[in-house]
C-alpha positions as CSV (number, residue, x, y, z in Angstrom):
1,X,205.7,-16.1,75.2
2,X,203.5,-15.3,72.2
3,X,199.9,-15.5,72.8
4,X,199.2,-16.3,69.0
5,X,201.8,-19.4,69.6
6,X,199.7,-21.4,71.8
7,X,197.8,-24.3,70.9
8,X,193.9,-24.0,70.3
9,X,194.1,-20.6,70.1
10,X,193.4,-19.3,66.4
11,X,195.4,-16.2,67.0
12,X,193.0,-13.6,66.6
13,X,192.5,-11.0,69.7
14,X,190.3,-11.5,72.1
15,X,186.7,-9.2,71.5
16,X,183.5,-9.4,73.9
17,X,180.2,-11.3,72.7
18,X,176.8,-9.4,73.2
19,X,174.4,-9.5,75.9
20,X,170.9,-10.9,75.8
21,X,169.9,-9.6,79.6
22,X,167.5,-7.0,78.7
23,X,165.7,-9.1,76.8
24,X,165.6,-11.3,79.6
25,X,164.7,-8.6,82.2
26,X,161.6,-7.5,79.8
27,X,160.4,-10.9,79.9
28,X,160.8,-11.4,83.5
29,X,159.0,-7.9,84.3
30,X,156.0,-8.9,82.1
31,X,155.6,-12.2,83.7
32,X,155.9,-11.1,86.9
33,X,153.2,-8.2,86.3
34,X,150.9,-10.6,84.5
35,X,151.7,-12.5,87.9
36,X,150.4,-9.4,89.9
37,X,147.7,-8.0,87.9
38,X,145.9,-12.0,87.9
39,X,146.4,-11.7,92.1
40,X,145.1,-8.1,92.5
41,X,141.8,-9.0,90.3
42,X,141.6,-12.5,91.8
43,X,141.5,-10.3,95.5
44,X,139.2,-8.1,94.1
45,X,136.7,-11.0,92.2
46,X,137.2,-12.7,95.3
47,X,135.7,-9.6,97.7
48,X,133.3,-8.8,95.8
49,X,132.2,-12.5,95.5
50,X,132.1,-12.9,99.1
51,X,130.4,-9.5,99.9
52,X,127.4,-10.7,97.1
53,X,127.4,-13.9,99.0
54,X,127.1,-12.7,102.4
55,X,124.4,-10.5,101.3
56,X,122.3,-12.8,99.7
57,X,122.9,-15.2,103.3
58,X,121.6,-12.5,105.5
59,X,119.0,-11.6,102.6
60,X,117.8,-14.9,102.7
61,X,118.6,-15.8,106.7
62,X,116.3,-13.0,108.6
63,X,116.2,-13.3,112.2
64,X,113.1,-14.5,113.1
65,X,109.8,-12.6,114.5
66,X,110.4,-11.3,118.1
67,X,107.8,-12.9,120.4
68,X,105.8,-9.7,122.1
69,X,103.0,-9.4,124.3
70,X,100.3,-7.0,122.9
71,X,98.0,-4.5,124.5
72,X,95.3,-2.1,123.1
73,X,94.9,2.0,124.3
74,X,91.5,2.9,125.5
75,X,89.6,5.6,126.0
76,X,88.1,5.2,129.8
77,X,88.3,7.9,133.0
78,X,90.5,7.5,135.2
79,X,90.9,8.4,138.7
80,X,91.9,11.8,139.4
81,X,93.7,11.8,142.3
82,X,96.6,14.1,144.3
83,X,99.7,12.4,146.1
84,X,101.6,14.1,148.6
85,X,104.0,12.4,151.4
86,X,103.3,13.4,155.3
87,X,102.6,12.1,159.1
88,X,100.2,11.1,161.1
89,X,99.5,13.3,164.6
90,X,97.2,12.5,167.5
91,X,94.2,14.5,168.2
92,X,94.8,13.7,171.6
93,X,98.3,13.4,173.3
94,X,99.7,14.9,176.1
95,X,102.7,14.4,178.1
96,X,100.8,13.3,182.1
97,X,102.8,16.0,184.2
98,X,102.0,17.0,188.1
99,X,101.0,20.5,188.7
100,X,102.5,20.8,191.9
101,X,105.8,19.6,193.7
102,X,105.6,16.5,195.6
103,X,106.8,13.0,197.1
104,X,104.8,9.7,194.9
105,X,103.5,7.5,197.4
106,X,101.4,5.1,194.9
107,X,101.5,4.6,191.3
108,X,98.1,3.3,190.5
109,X,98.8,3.1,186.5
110,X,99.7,0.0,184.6
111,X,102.1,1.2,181.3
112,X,101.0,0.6,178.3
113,X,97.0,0.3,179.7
114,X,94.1,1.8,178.4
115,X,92.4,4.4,180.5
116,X,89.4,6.6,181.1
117,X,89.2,10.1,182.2
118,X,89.5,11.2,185.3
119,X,91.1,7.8,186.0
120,X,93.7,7.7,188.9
121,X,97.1,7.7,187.8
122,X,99.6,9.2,191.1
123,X,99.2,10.1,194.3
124,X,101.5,12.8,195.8
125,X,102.0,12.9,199.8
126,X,99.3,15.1,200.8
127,X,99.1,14.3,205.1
128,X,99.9,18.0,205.3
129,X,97.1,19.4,203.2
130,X,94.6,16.7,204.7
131,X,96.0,18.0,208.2
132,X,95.1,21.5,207.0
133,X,91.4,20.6,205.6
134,X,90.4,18.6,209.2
135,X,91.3,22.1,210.6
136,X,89.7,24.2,208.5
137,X,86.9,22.0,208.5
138,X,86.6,22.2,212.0
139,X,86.7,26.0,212.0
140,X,83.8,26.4,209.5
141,X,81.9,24.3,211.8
142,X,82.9,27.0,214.7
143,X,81.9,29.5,212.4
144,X,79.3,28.4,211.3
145,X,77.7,27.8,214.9
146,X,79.1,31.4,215.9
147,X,77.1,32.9,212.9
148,X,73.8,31.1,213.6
149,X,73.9,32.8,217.3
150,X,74.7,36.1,216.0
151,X,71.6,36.0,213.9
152,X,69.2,34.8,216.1
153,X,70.7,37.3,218.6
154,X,70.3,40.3,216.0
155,X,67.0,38.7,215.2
156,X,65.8,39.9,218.2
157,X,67.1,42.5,218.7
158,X,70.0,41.8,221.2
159,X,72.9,41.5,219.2
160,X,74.4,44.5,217.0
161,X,75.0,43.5,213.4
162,X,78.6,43.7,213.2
163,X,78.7,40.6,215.2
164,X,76.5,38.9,212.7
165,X,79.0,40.4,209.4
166,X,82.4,39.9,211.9
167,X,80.9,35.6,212.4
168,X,79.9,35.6,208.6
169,X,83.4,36.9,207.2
170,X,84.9,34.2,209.7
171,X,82.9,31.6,208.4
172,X,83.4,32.5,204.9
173,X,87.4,32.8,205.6
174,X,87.4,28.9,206.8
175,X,85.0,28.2,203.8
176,X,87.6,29.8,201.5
177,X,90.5,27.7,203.4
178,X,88.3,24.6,202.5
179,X,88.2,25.1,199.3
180,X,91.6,26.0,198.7
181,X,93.0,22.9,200.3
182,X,91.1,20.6,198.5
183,X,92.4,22.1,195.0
184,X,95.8,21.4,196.3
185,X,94.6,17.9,197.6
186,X,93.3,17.0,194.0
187,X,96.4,18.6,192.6
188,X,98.4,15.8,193.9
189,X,96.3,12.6,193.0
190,X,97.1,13.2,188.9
191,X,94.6,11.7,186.9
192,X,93.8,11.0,182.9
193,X,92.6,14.2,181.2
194,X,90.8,12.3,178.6
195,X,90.3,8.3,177.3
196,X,93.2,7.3,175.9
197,X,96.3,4.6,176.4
198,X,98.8,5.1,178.1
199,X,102.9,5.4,177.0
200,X,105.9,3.8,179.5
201,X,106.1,5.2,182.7
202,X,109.0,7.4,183.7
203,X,108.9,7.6,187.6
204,X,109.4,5.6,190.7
205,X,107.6,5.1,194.1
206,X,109.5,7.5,196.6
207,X,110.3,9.8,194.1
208,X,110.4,13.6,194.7
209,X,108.7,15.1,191.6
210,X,108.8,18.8,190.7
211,X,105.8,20.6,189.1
212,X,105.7,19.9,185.3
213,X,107.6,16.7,185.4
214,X,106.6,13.9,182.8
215,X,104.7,10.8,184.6
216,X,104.1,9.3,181.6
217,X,102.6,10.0,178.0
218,X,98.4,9.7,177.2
219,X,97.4,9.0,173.4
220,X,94.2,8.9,172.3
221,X,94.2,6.5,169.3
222,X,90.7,6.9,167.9
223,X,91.2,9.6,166.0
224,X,94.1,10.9,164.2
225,X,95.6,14.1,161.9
226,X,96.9,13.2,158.5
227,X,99.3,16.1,158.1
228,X,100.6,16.7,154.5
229,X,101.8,19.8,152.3
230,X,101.3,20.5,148.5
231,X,102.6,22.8,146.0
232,X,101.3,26.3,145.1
233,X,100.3,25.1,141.9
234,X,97.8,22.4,143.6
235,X,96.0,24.0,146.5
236,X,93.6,25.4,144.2
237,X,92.2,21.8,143.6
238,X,92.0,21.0,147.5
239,X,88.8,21.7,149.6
240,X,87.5,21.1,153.1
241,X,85.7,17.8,152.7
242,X,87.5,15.9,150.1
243,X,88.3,11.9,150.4
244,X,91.9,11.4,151.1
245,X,93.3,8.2,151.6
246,X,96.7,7.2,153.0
247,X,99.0,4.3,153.0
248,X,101.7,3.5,155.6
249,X,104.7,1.2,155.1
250,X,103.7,-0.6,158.0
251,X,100.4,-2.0,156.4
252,X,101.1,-1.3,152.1
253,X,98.5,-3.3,151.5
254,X,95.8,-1.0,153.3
255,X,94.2,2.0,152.6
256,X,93.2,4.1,155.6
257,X,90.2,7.1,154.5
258,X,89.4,10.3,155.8
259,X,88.4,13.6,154.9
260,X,90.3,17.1,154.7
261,X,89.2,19.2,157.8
262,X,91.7,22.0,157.6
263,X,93.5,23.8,155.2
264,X,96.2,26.5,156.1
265,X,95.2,29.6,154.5
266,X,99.3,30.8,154.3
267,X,101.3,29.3,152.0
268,X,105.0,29.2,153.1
269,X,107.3,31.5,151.8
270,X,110.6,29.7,151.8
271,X,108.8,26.6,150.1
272,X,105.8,27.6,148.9
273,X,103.7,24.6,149.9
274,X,100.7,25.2,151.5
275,X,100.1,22.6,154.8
276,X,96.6,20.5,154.5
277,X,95.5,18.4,157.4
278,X,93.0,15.3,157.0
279,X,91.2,13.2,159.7
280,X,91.6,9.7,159.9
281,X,89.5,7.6,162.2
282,X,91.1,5.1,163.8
283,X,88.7,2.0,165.4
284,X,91.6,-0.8,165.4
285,X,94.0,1.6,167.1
286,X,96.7,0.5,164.4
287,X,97.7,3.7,163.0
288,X,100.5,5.7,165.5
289,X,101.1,9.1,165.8
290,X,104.0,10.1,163.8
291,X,104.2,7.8,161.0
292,X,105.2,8.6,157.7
293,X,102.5,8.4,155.1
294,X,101.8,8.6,151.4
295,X,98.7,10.3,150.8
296,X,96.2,10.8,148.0
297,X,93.7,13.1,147.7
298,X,90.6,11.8,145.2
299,X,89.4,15.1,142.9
300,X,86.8,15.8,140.7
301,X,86.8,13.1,137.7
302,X,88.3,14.2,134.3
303,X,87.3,13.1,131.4
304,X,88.1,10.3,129.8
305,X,91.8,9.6,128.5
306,X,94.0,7.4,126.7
307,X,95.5,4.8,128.6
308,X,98.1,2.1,128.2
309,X,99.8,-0.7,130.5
310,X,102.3,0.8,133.0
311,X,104.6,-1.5,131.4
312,X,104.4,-0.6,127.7
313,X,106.1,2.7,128.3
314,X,109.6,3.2,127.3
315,X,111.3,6.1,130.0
316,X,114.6,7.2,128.4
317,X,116.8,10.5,129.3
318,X,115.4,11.5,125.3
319,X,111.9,11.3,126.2
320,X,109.0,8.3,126.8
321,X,108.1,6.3,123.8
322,X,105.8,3.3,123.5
323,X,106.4,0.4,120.4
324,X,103.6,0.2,118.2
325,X,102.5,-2.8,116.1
326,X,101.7,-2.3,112.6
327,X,101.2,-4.2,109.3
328,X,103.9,-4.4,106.8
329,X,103.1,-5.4,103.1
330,X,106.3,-6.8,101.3
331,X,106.8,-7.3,97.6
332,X,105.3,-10.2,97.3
333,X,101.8,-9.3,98.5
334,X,102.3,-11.2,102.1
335,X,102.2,-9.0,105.2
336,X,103.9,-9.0,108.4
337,X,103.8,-7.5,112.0
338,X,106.7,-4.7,112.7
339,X,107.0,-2.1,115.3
340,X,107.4,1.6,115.5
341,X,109.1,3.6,118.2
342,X,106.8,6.4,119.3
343,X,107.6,8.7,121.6
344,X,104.3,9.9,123.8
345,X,103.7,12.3,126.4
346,X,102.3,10.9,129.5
347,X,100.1,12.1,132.6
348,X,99.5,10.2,135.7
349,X,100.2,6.7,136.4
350,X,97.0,5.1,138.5
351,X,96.1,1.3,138.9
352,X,98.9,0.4,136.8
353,X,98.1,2.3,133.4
354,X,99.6,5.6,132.1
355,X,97.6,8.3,131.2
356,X,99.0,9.2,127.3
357,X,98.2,12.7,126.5
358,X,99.5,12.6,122.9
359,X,101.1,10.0,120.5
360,X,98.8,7.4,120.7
361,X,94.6,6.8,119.9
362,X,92.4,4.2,121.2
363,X,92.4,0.9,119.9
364,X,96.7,1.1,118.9
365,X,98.3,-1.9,119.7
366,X,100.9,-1.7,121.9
367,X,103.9,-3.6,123.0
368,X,103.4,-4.5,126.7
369,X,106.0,-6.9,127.3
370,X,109.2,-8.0,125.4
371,X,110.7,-4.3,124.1
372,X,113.6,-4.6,125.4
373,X,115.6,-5.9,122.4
374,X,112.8,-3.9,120.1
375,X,114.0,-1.5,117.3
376,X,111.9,0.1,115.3
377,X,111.4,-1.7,112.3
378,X,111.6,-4.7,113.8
379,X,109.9,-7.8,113.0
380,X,107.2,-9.5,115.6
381,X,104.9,-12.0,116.5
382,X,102.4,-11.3,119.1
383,X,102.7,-14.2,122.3
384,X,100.2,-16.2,123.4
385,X,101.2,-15.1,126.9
386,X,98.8,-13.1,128.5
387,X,99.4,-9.3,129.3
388,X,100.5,-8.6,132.7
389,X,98.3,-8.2,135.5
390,X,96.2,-4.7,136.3
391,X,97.8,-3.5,138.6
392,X,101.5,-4.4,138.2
393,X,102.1,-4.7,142.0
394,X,106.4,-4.9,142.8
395,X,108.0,-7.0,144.8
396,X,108.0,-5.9,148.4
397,X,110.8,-6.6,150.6
C-alpha cells in the first residue's frame, strides 16, 4: 500500500512540529519563585512583627511592685558576749559507800530524800564490836582502880613506882581498846557526809556488803560547776569573775547566772581549747548534774556597730548579702523603689540582729522580709506589715 494513496492524507512526509516546553518551564520556575520569595518575606515580616509586638506587651505589661517589709541599720552597742557548749557538775556528789565489811541490819534512808549531815543512813551488825567495847570498858574501869592504889601506895612511900607505870600502861592499853572499838562501831552505822539528796538505793536488808560498796549516791544541788572549753584564740578575753550565763534544753526559756571561778592554766594540746569552769547557784534545785548546756560569757562592751534584722540577711555558699531599697528616677521624671543585692560581712548574731561589719551604714533601708523572689533591680513597694518581732524566737518542738 502506498502511503501517499490514502485518503486525507496530502502526501507529503511526515516532519516533527516544535516545542514550546521551555518556555513553559521558565514561566513555571518564575512563578513558583515569586511564590517562594512572597512566603520567605511574609515569615520574616511576620517574625519580626511578632517579636516588635511582644516587646512593646512586656514593655508596656511590667510585673507589678514586689510587696517587702522594710528595716533601717543602726548604729547601737551591742552585747559582747562568748558562747561555748558544756555540762553542768555537782560541787558535791559522792557515791555513799561502807568503809568496812559487814551484814545491813537497818536501812534508815528514804531514796530520793533530802538529808543532813551526819544523818543516819545503814547500820552494819556490830554485836561483836559492842561485845568487845563492854569488855574493854570494863577493863579500863579495873585499871583505872589498880592505878589509883598504886599511886596512893607510892604516895606514901609503900609501893615502888613500877607498879604505878605497869597499872598506868594497863589502863592506857584498855583506853586505847576503847577507842579503837568505837571507830569500828561508827564505821558501821554510815552516815551523810554533807546536806544533800539522796539518789536510789542499791542494797537490801540482810545483805553482806563489802568495804567500798555503793549504798546509794548524795548530791548536793545548791550549788553547781558550769564546765565549758574555748578556743586558743578566746581565752585571752576570759577572766576569773566574769558573768556567764547558761541555758539548758530542759528550761530554753531560762537563763541560769553565775560567775567564772576557775580557769585551767594548760591549754590542751590535741585540741587546743583551754577548759573554763563557772559557778552556778542553784536555790530551786532544778539544774542536774550532768546536763548539757549552752553557755555565754558577757565581755567587755564594744563599741557601737551596725546592725540589721536577723532576717534581712541573705546566707548563700557565694557569700551573705542583704537587699537594699533605693530610688530610681525613670525618663519621665517619676521615681520608683528598686533593690540592690549587697553582699556584707557580718559579726555576731545577738537578740535577733546581725552585727554588719561592712557593706552597709546606718539609716539604709533594708529588706526584712519578702527577698525571697528579690533580684536586684527589682521593683518594690514597701508593706504595711510590720517588721518582725526582736528577737525572732523559732519554733520549739
Amino acid at each position: 500500500m502506498n502511503i501517499v494513496t490514502e485518503a486525507n492524507i496530502a502526501g507529503q512526509p511526515i516532519q516533527e512540529k516544535p516545542r514550546a516546553r521551555p518556555v513553559r518551564m521558565i514561566r513555571w520556575f518564575i512563578v513558583v519563585g515569586v511564590l517562594l520569595a512572597l512566603l520567605v518575606g511574609g515569615l520574616v515580616w511576620f517574625n519580626s512583627f511578632r517579636g516588635q509586638m511582644i516587646a512593646q506587651f512586656f514593655a508596656n505589661n511590667k510585673p507589678p511592685p514586689t510587696p517587702v517589709t522594710v528595716a533601717d541599720a543602726k548604729s547601737e552597742v551591742i552585747p559582747n558576749l562568748l558562747t561555748a557548749v558544756g555540762d553542768l557538775a555537782a560541787v558535791h556528789q559522792v557515791n555513799v559507800t561502807p568503809d568496812v565489811s559487814g551484814r545491813i541490819t537497818d536501812i534508815m534512808f528514804t531514796a530520793g530524800a533530802t538529808v543532813k549531815a551526819g544523818s543516819p543512813l545503814v547500820q552494819l551488825f556490830d554485836a561483836p564490836d559492842q561485845g568487845d567495847l563492854a569488855s574493854f570498858k570494863a577493863q579500863a574501869i579495873g585499871a583505872q582502880l589498880a592505878l589509883d592504889r598504886a599511886k596512893q601506895l607510892a604516895a606514901r612511900q609503900f609501893g615502888p613506882q613500877s607498879t604505878v607505870d605497869a597499872a598506868q600502861a594497863t589502863y592506857d592499853q584498855a583506853s586505847a581498846g576503847i577507842a579503837k572499838t568505837e571507830a569500828i562501831i561508827s564505821q558501821k552505822l554510815v552516815r551523810a557526809p554533807f546536806d544533800g539528796e539522796l539518789g536510789v538505793r542499791h542494797v537490801e536488808v540482810g545483805q553482806y556488803l563489802t568495804a567500798g560498796t555503793q549504798i546509794v549516791s548524795l548530791t548536793d544541788l545548791s550549788t553547781l560547776y558550769a564546765n565549758f572549753t574555748v578556743t586558743e584564740k578566746d581565752s585571752a578575753a576570759l577572766k576569773v569573775g566574769q558573768t556567764v550565763r547558761i541555758v539548758v534544753d530542759a528550761y530554753r526559756d531560762r537563763n541560769f547566772e553565775g560567775k567564772i571561778t576557775a580557769i585551767e592554766p594548760q591549754i590542751a594540746t590535741d585540741t587546743r581549747n583551754i577548759r573554763v569552769q563557772a559557778t552556778i547557784e542553784n536555790p530551786e534545785h532544778i539544774l542536774k548534774p550532768g546536763m548539757f548546756t549552752t553557755t555565754t560569757v558577757v565581755l567587755p562592751e564594744k563599741p557601737a556597730v551596725v546592725t540589721v534584722p536577723e532576717t534581712a540577711v541573705d546566707y548563700t555558699l557565694y557569700g551573705d548579702a542583704v537587699f537594699l531599697v533605693t530610688e530610681k528616677k525613670a525618663d519621665d521624671g517619676k521615681t520608683s523603689l528598686v533593690v540592690v543585692r549587697t553582699f556584707v560581712v557580718t559579726g555576731n548574731r545577738v537578740g535577733g540582729r546581725v552585727e554588719i561589719l561592712s557593706g552597709v551604714k546606718p539609716g539604709d533601708r533594708v529588706v526584712a522580709v519578702g527577698q525571697i523572689k528579690l533580684q536586684s533591680g527589682a521593683a518594690v513597694a514597701i508593706s504595711p506589715d510590720p517588721t518582725p518581732p526582736i528577737p525572732a524566737t523559732p519554733p520549739r518542738y
